[in-house]
C-alpha positions as CSV (number, residue, x, y, z in Angstrom):
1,X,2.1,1.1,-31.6
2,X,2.5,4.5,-33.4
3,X,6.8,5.0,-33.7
4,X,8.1,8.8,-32.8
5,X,11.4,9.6,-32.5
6,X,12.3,12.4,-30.1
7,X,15.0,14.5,-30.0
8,X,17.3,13.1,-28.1
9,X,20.3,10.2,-29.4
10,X,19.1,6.8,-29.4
11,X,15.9,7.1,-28.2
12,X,12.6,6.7,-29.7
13,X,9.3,6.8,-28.2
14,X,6.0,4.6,-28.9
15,X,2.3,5.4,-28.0
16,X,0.3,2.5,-27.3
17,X,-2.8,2.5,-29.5
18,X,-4.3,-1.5,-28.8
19,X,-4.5,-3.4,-25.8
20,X,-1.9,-5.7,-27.0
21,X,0.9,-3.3,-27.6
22,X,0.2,-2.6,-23.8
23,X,1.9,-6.0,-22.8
24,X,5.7,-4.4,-22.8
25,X,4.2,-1.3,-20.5
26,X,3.5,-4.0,-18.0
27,X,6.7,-5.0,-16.1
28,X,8.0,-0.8,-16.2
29,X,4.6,0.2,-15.5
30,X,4.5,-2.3,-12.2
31,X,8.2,-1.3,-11.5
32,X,6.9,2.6,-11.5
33,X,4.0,2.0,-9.3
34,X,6.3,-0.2,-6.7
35,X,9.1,2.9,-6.7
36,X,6.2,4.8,-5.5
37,X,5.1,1.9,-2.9
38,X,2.5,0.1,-4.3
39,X,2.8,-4.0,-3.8
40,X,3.9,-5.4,-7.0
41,X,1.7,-7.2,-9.5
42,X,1.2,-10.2,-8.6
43,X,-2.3,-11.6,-9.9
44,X,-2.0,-9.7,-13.3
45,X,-4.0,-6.5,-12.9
46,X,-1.7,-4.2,-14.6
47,X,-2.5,-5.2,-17.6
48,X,-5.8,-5.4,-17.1
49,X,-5.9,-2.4,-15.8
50,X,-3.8,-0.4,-18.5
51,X,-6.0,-1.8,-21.0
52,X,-9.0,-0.4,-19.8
53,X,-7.8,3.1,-19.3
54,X,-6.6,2.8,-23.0
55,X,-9.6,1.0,-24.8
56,X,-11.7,3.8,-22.8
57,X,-9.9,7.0,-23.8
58,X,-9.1,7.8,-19.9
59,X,-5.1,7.2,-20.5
60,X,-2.4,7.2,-23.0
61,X,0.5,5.1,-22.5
62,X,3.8,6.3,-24.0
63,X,7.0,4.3,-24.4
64,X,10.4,4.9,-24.9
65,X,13.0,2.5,-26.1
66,X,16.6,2.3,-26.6
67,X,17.7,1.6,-29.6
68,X,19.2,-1.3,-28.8
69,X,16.7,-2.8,-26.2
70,X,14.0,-5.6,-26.3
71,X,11.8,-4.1,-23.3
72,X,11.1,-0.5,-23.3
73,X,13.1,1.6,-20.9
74,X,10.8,4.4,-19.9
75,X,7.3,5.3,-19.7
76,X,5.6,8.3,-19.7
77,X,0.7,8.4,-19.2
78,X,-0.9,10.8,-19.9
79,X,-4.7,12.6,-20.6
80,X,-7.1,15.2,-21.9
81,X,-8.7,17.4,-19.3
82,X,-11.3,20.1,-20.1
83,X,-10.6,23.5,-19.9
84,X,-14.5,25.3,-19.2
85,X,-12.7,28.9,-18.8
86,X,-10.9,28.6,-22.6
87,X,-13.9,26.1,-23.9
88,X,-10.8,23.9,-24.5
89,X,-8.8,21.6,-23.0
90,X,-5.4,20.8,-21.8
91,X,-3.4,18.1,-21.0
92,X,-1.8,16.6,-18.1
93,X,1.2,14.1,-17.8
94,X,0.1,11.7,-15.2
95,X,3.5,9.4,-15.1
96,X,7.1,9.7,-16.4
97,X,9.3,6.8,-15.1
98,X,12.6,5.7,-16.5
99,X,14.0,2.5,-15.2
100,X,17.2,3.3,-12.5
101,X,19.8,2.0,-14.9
102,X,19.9,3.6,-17.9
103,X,18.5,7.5,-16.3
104,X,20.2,10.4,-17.1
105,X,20.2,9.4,-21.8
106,X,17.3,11.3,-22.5
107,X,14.8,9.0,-22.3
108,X,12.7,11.3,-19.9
109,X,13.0,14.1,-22.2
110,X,12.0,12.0,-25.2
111,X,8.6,11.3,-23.5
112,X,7.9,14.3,-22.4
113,X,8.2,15.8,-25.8
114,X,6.4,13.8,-27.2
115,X,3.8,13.9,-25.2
116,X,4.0,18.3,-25.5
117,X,4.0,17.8,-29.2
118,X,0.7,15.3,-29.1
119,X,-0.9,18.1,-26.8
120,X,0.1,20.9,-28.9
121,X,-1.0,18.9,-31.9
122,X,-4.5,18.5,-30.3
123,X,-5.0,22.3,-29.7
124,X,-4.1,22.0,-26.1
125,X,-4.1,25.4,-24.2
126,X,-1.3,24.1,-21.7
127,X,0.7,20.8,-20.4
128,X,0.4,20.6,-16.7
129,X,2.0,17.7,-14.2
130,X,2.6,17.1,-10.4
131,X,5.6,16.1,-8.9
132,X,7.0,15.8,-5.3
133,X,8.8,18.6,-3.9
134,X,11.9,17.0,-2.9
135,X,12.3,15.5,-6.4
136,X,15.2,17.3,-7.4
137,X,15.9,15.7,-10.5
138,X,12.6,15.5,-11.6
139,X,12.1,19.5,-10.9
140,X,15.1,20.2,-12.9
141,X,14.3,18.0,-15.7
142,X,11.2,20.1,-16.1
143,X,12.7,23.1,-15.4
144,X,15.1,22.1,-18.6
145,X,11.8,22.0,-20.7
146,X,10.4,25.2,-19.9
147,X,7.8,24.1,-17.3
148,X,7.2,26.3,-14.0
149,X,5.7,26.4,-11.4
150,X,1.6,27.7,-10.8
151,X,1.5,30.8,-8.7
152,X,-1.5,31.4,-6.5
153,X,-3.2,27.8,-6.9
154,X,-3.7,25.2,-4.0
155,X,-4.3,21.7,-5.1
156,X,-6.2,19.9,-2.9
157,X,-7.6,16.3,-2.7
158,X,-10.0,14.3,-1.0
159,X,-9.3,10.7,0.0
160,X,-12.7,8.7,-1.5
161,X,-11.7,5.5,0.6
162,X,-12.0,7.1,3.5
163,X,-15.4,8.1,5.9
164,X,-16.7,11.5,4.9
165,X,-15.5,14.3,7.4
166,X,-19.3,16.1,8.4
167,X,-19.2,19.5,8.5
């Protein structure tokens, strides 16, 4: 695991770079999915499945910690998208959870910065996410960071597990 520290007090993010520094993503990474209603793990797949988004370049997993902690306290995914118009590329930040009890200390901060200074770093041409509407805190976080919203785009999405709707 590379070590970061963000600015915020206490904090200090990690990036996962081997499948085995993966293993304390597991347990906030199956807490994240089950906020969002997804069963919880209960045949071992997250790690599984976090390792092979990491040992094939798809995902990077970001932790923060507490300085005081044993298990990481946040967790933040993110990836490299092309960019054909700029010949570039940009990246997006596909997760940012921070468990319920210790919200609010700058762990979600920490990650996101860190992940904006990997992407910057890279030669990213922009940051982009997706969040819910209703997810006031969330929203103002962002807000906080200098993120806005995108004017005059629709984002749209089509449901692969389902039957093909024939035109």
């Amino acid at each position: 695991m590379r070590d970061s520290r963000a600015p915020a007090g206490g904090v200090r993010v990690t990036t996962c770079d081997t499948a085995g520094s993966l293993a304390a993503a597991v347990g906030l990474f199956d807490e994240y999915r089950h906020h969002y209603g997804a069963p919880r793990d209960a045949d071992g797949r997250t790690l599984g499945w976090l390792t092979e988004m990491l040992e094939s370049g798809l995902l990077t997993v970001h932790l923060a910690w507490a300085d005081s902690a044993d298990a990481p306290i946040g967790l933040a995914t993110s990836h490299v998208v092309p960019a054909s118009l700029a010949m570039g590329s940009f990246w997006q930040l596909r997760d940012l959870y921070v468990a319920p009890e210790v919200r609010r200390r700058g762990a979600a901060a920490a990650l996101v910065t860190v992940v904006r200074d990997a992407a910057l770093a890279a030669g990213a041409t922009r940051l982009s996410l997706v969040t819910e509407p209703d997810n006031e805190a969330a929203l103002s976080l962002y807000a906080r960071l200098g993120f806005a919203p995108v004017e005059g785009l629709t984002s749209l999405s089509l449901d692969l597990g389902r039957p093909e709707v024939s035109a």
